[in-house]
TINU-581532 format. One line per field, with one value per residue (C-alpha): residue number from 1; residue in three letters; x, y, z. Coordinates in steps of 0.02 Angstrom, whole numbers, padded with zeros to 5 digits. Layout:
// TINU-581532
pos = [NUM | ...]
code = [ALA | ...]
x = [X | ...]
y = [Y | ...]
z = [Z | ...]
***
This chain:
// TINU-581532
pos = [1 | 2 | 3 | 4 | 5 | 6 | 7 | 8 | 9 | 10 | 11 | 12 | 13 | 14 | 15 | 16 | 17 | 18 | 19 | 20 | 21 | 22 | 23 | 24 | 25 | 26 | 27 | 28 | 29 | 30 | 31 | 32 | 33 | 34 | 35 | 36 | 37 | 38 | 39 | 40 | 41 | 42 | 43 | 44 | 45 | 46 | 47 | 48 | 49 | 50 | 51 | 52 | 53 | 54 | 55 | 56 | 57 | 58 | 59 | 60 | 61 | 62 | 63 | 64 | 65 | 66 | 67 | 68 | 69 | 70 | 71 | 72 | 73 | 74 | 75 | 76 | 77 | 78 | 79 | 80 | 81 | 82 | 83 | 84 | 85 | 86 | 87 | 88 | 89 | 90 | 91 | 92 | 93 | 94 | 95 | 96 | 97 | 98 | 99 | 100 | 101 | 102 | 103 | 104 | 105 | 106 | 107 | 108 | 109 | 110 | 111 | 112 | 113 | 114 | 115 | 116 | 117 | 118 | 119 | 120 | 121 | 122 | 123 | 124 | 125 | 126 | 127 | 128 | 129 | 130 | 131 | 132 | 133 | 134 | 135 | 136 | 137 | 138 | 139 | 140 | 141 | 142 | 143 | 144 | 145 | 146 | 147 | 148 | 149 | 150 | 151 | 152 | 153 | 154 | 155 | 156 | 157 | 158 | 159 | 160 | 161 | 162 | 163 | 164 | 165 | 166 | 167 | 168 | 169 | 170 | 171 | 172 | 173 | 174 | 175 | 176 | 177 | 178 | 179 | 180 | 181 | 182 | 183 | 184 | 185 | 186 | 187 | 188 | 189 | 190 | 191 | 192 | 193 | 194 | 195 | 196 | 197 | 198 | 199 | 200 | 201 | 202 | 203 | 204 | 205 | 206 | 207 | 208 | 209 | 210 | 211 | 212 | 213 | 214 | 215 | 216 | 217 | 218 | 219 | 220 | 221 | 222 | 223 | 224 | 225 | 226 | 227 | 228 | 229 | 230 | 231 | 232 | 233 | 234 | 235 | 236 | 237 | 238 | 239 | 240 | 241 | 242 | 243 | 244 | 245 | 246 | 247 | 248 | 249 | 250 | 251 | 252 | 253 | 254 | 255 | 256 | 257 | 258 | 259 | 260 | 261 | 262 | 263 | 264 | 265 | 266 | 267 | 268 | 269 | 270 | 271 | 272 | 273 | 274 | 275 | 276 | 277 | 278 | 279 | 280 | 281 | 282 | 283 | 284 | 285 | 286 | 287 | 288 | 289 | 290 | 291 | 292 | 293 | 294 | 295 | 296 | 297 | 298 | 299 | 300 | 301 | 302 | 303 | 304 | 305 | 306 | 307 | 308 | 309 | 310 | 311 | 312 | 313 | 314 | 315 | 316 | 317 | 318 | 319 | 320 | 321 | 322 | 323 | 324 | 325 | 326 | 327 | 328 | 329 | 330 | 331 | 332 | 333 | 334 | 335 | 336 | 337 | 338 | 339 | 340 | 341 | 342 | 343 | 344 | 345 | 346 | 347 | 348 | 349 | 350 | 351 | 352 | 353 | 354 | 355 | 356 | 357 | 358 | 359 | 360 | 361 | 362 | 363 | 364 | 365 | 366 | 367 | 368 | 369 | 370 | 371 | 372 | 373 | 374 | 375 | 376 | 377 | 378 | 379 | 380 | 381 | 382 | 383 | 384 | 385 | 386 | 387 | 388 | 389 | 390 | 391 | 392 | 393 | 394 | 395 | 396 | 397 | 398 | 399 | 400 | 401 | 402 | 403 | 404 | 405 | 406 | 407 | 408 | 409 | 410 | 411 | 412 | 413 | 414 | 415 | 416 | 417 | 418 | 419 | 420 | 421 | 422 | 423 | 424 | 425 | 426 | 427 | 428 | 429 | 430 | 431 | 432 | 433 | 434 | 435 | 436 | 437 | 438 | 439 | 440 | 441 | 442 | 443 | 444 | 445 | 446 | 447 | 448 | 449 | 450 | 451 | 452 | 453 | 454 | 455 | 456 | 457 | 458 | 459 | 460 | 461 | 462]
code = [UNK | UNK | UNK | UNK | UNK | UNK | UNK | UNK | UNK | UNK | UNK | UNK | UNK | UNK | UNK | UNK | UNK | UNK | UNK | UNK | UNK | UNK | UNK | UNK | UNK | UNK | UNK | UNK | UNK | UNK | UNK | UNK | UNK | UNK | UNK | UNK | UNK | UNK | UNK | UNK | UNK | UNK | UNK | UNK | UNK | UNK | UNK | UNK | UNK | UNK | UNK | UNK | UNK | UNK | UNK | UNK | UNK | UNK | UNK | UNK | UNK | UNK | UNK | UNK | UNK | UNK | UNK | UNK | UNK | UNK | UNK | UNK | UNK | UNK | UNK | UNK | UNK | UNK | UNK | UNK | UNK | UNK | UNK | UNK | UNK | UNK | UNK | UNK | UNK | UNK | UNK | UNK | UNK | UNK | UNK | UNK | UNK | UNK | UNK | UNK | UNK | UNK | UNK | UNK | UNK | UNK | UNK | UNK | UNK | UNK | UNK | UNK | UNK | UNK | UNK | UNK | UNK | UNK | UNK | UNK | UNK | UNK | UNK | UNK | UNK | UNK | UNK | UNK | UNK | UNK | UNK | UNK | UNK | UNK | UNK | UNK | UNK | UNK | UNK | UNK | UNK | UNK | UNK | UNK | UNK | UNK | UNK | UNK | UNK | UNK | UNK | UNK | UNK | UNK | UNK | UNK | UNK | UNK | UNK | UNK | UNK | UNK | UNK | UNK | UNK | UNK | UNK | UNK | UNK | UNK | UNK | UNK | UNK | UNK | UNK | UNK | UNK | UNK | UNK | UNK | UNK | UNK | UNK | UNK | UNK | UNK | UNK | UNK | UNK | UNK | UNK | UNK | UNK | UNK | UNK | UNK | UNK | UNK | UNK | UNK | UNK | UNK | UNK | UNK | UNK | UNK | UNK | UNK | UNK | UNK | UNK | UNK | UNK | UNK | UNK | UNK | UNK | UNK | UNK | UNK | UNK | UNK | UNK | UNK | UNK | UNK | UNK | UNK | UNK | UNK | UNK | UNK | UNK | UNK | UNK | UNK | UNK | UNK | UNK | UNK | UNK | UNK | UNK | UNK | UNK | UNK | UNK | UNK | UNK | UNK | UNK | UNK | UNK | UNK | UNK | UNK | UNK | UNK | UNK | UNK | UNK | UNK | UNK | UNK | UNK | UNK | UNK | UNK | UNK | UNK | UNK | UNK | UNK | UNK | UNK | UNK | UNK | UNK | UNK | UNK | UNK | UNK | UNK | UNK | UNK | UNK | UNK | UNK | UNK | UNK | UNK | UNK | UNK | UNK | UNK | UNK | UNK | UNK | UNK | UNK | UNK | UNK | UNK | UNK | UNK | UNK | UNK | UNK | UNK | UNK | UNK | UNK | UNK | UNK | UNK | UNK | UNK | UNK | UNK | UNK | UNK | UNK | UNK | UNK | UNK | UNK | UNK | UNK | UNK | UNK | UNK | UNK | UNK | UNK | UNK | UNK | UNK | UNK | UNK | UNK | UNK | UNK | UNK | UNK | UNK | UNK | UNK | UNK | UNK | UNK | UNK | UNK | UNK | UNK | UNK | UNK | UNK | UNK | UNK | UNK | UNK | UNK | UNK | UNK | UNK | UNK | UNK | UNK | UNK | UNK | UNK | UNK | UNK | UNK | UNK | UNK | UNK | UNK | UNK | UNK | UNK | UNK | UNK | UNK | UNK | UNK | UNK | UNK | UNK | UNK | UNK | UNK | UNK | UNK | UNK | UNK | UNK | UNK | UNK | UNK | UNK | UNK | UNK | UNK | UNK | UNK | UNK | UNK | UNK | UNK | UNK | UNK | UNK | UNK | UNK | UNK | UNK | UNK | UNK | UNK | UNK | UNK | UNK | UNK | UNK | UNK | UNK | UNK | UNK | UNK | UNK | UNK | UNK | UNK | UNK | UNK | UNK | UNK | UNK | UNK | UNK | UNK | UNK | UNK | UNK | UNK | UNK | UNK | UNK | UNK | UNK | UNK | UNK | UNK | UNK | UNK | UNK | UNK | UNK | UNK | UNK | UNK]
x = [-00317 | -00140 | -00216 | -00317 | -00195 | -00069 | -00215 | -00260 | -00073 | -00048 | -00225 | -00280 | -00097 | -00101 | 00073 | 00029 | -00155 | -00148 | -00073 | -00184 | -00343 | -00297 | -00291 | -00456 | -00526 | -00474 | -00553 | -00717 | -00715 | -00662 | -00737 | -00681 | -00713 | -00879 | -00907 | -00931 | -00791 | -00862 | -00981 | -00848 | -00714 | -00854 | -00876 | -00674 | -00684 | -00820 | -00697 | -00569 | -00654 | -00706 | -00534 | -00517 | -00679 | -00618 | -00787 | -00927 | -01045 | -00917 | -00891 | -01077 | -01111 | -00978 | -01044 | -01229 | -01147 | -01068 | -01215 | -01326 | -01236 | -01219 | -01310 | -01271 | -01180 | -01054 | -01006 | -01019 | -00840 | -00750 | -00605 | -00715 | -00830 | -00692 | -00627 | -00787 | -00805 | -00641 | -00689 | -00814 | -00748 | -00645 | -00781 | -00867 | -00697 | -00698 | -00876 | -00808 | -00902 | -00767 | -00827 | -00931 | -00774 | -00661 | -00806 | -00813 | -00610 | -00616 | -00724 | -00618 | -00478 | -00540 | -00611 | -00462 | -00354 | -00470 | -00488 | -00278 | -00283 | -00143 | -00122 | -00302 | -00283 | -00121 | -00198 | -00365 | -00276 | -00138 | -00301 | -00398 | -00225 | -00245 | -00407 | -00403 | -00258 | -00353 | -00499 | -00345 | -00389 | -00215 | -00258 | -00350 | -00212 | -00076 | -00196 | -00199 | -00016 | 00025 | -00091 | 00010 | 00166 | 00138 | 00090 | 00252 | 00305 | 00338 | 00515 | 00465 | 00548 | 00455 | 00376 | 00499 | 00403 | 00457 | 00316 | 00332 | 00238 | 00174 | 00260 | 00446 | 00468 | 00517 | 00442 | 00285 | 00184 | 00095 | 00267 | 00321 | 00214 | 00221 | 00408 | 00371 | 00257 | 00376 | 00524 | 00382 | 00352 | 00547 | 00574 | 00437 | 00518 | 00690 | 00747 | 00857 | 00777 | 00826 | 00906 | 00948 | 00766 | 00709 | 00864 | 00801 | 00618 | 00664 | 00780 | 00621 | 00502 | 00624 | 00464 | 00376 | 00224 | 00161 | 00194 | 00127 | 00243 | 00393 | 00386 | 00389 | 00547 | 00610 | 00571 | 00662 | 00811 | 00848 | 00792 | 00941 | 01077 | 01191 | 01190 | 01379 | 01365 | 01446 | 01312 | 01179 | 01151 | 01103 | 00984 | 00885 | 00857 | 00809 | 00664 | 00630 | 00589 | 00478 | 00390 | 00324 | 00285 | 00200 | 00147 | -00029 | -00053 | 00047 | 00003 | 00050 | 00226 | 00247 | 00174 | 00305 | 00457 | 00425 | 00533 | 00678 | 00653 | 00618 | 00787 | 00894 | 00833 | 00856 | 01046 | 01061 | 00973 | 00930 | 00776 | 00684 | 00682 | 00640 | 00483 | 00436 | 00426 | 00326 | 00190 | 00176 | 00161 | 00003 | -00058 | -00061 | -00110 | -00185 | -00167 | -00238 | -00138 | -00018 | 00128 | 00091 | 00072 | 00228 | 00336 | 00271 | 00341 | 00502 | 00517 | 00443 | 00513 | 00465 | 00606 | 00689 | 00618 | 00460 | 00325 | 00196 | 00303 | 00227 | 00057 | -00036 | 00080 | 00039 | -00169 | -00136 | -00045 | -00163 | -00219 | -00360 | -00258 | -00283 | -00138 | -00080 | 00017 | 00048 | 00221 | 00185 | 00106 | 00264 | 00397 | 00266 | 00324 | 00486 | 00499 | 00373 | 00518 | 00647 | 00558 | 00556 | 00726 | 00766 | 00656 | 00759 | 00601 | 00673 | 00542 | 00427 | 00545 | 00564 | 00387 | 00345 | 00501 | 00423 | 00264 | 00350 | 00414 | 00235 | 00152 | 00261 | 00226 | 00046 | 00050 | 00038 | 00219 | 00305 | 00403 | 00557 | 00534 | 00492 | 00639 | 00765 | 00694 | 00744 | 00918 | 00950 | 00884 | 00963 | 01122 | 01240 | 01310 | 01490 | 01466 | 01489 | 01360 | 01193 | 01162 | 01077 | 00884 | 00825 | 00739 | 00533 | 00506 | 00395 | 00198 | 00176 | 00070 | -00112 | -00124 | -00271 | -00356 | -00318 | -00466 | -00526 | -00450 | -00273 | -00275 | -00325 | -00159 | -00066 | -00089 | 00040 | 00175 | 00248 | 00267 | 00379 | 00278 | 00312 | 00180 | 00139 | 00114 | -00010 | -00090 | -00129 | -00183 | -00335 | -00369 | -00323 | -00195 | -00022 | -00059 | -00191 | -00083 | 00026 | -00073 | -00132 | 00045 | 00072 | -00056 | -00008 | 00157 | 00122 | -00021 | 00130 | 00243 | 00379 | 00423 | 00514 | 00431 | 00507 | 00497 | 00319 | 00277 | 00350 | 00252 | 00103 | 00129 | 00183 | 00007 | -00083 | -00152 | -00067]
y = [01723 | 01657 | 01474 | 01485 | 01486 | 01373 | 01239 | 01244 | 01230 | 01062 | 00999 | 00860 | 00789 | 00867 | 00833 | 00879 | 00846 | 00892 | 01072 | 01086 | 01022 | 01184 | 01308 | 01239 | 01258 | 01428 | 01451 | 01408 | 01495 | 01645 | 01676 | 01806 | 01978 | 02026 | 02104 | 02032 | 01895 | 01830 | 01705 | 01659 | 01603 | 01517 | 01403 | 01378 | 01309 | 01208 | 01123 | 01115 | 01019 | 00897 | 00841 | 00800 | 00688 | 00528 | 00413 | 00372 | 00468 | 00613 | 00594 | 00570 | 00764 | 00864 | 00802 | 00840 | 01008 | 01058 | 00999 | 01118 | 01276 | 01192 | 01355 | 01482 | 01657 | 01606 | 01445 | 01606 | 01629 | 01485 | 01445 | 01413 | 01316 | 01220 | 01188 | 01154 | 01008 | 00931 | 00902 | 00838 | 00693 | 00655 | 00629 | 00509 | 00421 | 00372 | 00305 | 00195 | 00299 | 00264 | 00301 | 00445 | 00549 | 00527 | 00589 | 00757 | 00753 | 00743 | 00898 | 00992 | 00972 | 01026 | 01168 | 01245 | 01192 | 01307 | 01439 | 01457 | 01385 | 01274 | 01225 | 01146 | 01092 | 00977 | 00932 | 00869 | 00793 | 00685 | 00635 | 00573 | 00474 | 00389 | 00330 | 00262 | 00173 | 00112 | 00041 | -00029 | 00085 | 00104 | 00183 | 00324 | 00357 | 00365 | 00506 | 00600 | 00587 | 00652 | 00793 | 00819 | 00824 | 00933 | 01050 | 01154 | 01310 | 01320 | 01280 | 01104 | 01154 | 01146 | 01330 | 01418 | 01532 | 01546 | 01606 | 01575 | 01492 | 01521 | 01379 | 01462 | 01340 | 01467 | 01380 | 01373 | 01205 | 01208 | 01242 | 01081 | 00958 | 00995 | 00956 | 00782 | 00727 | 00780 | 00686 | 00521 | 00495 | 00528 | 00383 | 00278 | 00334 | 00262 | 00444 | 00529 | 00620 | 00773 | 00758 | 00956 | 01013 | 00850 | 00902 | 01096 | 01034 | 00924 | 01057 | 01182 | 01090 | 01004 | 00985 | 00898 | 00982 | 00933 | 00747 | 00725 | 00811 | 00769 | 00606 | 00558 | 00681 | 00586 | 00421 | 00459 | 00547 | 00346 | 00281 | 00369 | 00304 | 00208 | 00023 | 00031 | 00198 | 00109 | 00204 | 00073 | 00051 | 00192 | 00199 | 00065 | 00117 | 00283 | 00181 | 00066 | 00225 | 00307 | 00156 | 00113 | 00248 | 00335 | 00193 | 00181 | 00360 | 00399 | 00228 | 00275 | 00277 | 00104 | 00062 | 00116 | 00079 | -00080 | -00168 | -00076 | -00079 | -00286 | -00314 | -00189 | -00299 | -00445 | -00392 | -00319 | -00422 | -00600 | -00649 | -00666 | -00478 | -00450 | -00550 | -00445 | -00307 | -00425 | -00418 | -00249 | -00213 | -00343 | -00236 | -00074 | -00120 | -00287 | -00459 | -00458 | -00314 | -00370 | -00268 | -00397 | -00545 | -00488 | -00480 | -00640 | -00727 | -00654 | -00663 | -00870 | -00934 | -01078 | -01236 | -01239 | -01348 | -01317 | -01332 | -01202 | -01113 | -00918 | -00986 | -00864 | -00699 | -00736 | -00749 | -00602 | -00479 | -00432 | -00285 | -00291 | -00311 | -00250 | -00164 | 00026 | 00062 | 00027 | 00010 | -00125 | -00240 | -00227 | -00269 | -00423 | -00498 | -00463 | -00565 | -00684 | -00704 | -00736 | -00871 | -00974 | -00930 | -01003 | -01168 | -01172 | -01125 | -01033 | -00992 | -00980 | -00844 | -00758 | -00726 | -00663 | -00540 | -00475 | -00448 | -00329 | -00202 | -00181 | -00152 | -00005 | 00037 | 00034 | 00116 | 00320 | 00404 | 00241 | 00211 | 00251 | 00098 | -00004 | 00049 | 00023 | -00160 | -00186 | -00139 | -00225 | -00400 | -00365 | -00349 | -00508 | -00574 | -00516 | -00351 | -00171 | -00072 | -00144 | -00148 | -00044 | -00065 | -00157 | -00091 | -00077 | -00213 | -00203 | -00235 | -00403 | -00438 | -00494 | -00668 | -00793 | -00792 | -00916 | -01050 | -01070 | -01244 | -01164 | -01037 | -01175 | -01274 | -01110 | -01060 | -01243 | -01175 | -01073 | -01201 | -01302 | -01448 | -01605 | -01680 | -01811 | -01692 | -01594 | -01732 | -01830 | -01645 | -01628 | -01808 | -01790 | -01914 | -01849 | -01834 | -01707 | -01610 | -01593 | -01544 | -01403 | -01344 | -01348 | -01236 | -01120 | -01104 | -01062 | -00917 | -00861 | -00862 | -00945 | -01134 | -01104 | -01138 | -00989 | -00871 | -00910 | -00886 | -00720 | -00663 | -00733 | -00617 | -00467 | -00480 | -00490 | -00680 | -00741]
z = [-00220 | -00193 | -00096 | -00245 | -00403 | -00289 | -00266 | -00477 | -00528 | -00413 | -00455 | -00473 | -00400 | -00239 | -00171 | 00017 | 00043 | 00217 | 00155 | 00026 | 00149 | 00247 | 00098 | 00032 | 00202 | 00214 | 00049 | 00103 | 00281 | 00209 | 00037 | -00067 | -00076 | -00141 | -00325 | -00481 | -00480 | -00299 | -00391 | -00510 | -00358 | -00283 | -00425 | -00440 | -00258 | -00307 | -00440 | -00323 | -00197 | -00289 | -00331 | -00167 | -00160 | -00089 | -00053 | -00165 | -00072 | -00046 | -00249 | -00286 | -00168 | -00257 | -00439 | -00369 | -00335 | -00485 | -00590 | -00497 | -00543 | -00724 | -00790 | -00647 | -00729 | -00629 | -00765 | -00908 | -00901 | -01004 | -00907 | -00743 | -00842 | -00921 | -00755 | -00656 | -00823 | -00792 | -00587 | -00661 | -00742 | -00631 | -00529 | -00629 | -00671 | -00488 | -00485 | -00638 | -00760 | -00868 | -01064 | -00989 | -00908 | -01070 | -01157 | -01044 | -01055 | -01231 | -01249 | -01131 | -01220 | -01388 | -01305 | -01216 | -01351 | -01465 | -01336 | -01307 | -01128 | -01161 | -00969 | -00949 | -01109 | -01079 | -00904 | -00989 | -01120 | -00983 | -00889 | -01063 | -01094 | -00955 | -00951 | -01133 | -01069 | -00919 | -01037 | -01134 | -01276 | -01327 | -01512 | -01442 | -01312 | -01425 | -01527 | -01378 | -01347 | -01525 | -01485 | -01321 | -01405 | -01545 | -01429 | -01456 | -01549 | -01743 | -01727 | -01659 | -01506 | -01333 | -01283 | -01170 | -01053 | -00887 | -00745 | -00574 | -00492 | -00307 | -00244 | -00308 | -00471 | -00597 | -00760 | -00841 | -00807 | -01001 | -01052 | -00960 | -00983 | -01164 | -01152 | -01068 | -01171 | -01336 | -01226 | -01221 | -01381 | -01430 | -01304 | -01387 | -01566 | -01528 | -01519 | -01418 | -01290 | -01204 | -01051 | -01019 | -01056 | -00893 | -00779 | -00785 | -00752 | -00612 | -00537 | -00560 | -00437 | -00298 | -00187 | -00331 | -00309 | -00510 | -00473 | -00655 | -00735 | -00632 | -00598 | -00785 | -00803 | -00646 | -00731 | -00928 | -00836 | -00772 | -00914 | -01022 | -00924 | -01029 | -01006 | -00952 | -00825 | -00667 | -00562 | -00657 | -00449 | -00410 | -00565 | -00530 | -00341 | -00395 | -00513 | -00385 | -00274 | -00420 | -00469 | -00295 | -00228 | -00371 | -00498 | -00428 | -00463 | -00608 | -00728 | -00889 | -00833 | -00765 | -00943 | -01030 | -00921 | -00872 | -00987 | -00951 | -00758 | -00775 | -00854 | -00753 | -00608 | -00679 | -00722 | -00565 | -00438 | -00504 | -00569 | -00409 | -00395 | -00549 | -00522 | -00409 | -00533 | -00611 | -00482 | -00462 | -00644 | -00626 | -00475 | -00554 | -00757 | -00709 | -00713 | -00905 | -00992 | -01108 | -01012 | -00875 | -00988 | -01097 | -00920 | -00846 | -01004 | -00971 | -00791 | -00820 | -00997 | -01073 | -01062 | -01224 | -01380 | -01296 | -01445 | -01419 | -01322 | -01286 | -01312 | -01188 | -01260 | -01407 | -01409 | -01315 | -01432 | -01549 | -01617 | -01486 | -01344 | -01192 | -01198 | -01085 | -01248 | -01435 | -01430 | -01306 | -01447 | -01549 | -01418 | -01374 | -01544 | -01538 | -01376 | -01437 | -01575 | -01467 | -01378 | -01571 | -01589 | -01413 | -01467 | -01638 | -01752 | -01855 | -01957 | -01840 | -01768 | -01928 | -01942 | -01767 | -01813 | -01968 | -01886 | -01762 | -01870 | -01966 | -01815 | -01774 | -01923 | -01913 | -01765 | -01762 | -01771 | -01728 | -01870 | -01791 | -01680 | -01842 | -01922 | -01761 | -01773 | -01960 | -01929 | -01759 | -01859 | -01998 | -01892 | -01946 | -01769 | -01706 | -01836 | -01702 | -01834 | -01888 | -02051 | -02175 | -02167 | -02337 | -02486 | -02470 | -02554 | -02711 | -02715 | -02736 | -02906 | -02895 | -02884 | -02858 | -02675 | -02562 | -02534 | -02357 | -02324 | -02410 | -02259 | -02131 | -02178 | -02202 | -02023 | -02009 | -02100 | -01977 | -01826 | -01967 | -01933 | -02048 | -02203 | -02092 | -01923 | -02034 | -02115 | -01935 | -01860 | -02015 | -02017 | -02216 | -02333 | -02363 | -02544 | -02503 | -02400 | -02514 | -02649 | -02544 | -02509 | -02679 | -02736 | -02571 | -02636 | -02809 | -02749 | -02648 | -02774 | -02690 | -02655 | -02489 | -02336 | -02219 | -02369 | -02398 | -02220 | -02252 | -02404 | -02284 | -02163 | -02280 | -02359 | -02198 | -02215 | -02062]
***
């Protein structure tokens, strides 16, 4: 019983597999005592082995397995059943069954959620994160992670209960996770986050035997270091530590770090270190994720005045982007606006900016992040507090559509090219370009080029 209930609280992160090998082991040479509940242990070492599947045929034999006892009595009793469906989809999530295993994760979690098991439910719910993040499904994932975090008590506050656990950590894992994924989105929300609540979690499991819940608390806990902490050293070692040796199995959290971790380097060590961030980002979300897009155009800029400059971040930050996370897409533009900036396109700068903070908005409970970018812009240089955010501004009155050809030579404004640059770009006179402009302006209801590119973007047309 005890090998048991130690092997399902450090499943499916087995921290020693070799220990864990030899409790499963035992497991199956042994059996259980006979009775009623002998069919039901059977089938929860059933589960339990096939986390530990490592081969496709190995995988391919467990699933084969588990989906012959699919209707046994045995699979009567909820939480075994809920289990037994959660190995597996992890099984098919490593034969690259990808849509099918969120689909199985996805009941599981509304299940157990329903039924009070709040542990599987958090544990299905982390694993469903992830693989919409792996398919680069970023919307769904932040869903889930709302649903992870509001998995707390009515006072908003995480759930306190404290059980030990066989391995000596005296807290209770649902408990936990529920607190790291409340500390997540805080981080995401330009909120303060909790240090005391990720020291006592770390403290709870030195042996890091739930790597999936401590390796994120490991992870924040540098994170919050103030910029000017003279052990900023020390920090970034301990991240270089997490990163490599757990980012291949814990993805989610090089997602959302890696901006942070990129620049520390880059203060720290030069930029030829911090390329090298940059290449293990690529290994772990791949090559075509926007986190590694958005960090190769940091870690390569473009030579100032460069026109065009951010051409491959841009056609990649979209709101189809492959991306691990939302928040992602809205510090793309922000960079995407300092790269204008650097090139002296003002406008052009201005509105990549504005784009930023209505993504954040868009995106779900990320409007803290939307409003941290209004103030920081609106900040007037050499000023120690940023300014009040502005006023919503009014909805703009209804005013004529624009014509196709009017949104062809809109899509111009913002590069501040020049009559003639347009004119020679749409093989068209300089009379008719300026017509056009004319009528874009007035439809806008504004004569001046940035502020029109504004308006543009405020009412979605660019």
């Amino acid at each position: 019983m005890a090998a048991s209930l130690r092997l399902l609280l450090d499943a499916p992160y087995f921290p020693d597999r070799g220990q864990a090998d030899h409790l499963l082991a035992e497991l199956e040479a042994v059996g259980l005592a006979s009775g009623g509940s002998a069919e039901i242990w059977t089938f929860v070492i059933d589960a339990l082995a096939a986390f530990f599947a490592a081969t496709p045929d190995e995988i391919r034999d467990r699933l084969a397995r588990l989906g012959a006892v699919r209707a046994a009595p045995g699979r009567r009793d909820l939480g075994v059943d809920l289990l037994a469906a959660t190995a597996e989809t992890w099984c098919r999530a490593g034969l690259g069954e990808a849509e099918r295993a969120e689909a199985g994760l996805r009941m599981v979690v509304v299940t157990a959620r329903n039924a009070g098991n709040q542990w599987l439910f958090l544990l299905a719910g982390d694993l469903a994160a992830v693989s919409a993040s792996r398919r680069g499904d970023w919307a769904r994932a932040g869903l889930i992670d709302d649903q992870l975090a509001r998995a707390t008590d009515a006072a908003g506050r995480p759930a306190t209960g404290a059980v030990a656990s066989v391995a000596g950590a005296a807290f209770d894992r649902a408990a936990a996770r529920a607190s790291v994924s409340l500390q997540i989105r805080r981080y995401e929300r330009c909120e303060p986050i909790d240090q005391g609540v990720l020291e006592r979690l770390v403290a709870a499991d030195p042996l890091v035997c739930d790597s999936g819940l401590i390796v994120p608390a490991q992870t924040f806990l540098s994170l919050s270091a103030p910029a000017a902490d003279p052990r900023r050293r020390s920090v970034l070692e301990n991240l270089n530590g997490l990163m490599r040796e757990n980012a291949d199995a814990h993805p989610r959290v090089p997602s959302l770090c890696c901006i942070p971790w990129f620049e520390l380097t880059g203060a720290l060590d030069g930029r030829a270190e911090a390329r090298r961030v940059t290449l293990l980002v690529e290994n772990v979300l791949g090559t075509d994720s926007l986190e590694a897009v958005l960090l190769l155009s940091l870690a390569y800029p473009p030579a100032p005045g460069r026109h065009g400059a951010g051409g491959r971040l841009e056609a990649a930050a979209t709101p189809a982007a492959r991306c691990w996370r939302g928040s992602t897409l809205v510090s793309a533009w922000i960079v995407l606006a300092g790269i204008a900036e650097e090139s002296e396109r003002s406008a052009e700068a201005d509105a990549r900016l504005a784009r930023a903070p209505r993504l954040a908005e868009q995106l779900r409970d990320l409007d803290g992040f939307a409003s941290r970018i209004v103030t920081r812009s609106a900040q007037a240089p050499g000023e120690n507090c940023p300014a009040p955010a502005p006023a919503p501004a009014p909805a703009p009155a209804p005013v004529a559509p624009l014509t196709e050809r009017e949104r062809v030579l809109l899509r111009e404004l913002p590069f501040h090219q020049s009559v003639a640059d347009i004119d020679r770009k749409h093989n068209v006179s300089p009379n008719t370009v300026k017509t056009y402009l004319r009528n874009i302006y007035q439809k806008l209801e504004d004569t001046d080029r940035t502020r029109a590119v504004t308006i543009a973007q405020e009412r979605g047309l660019l």
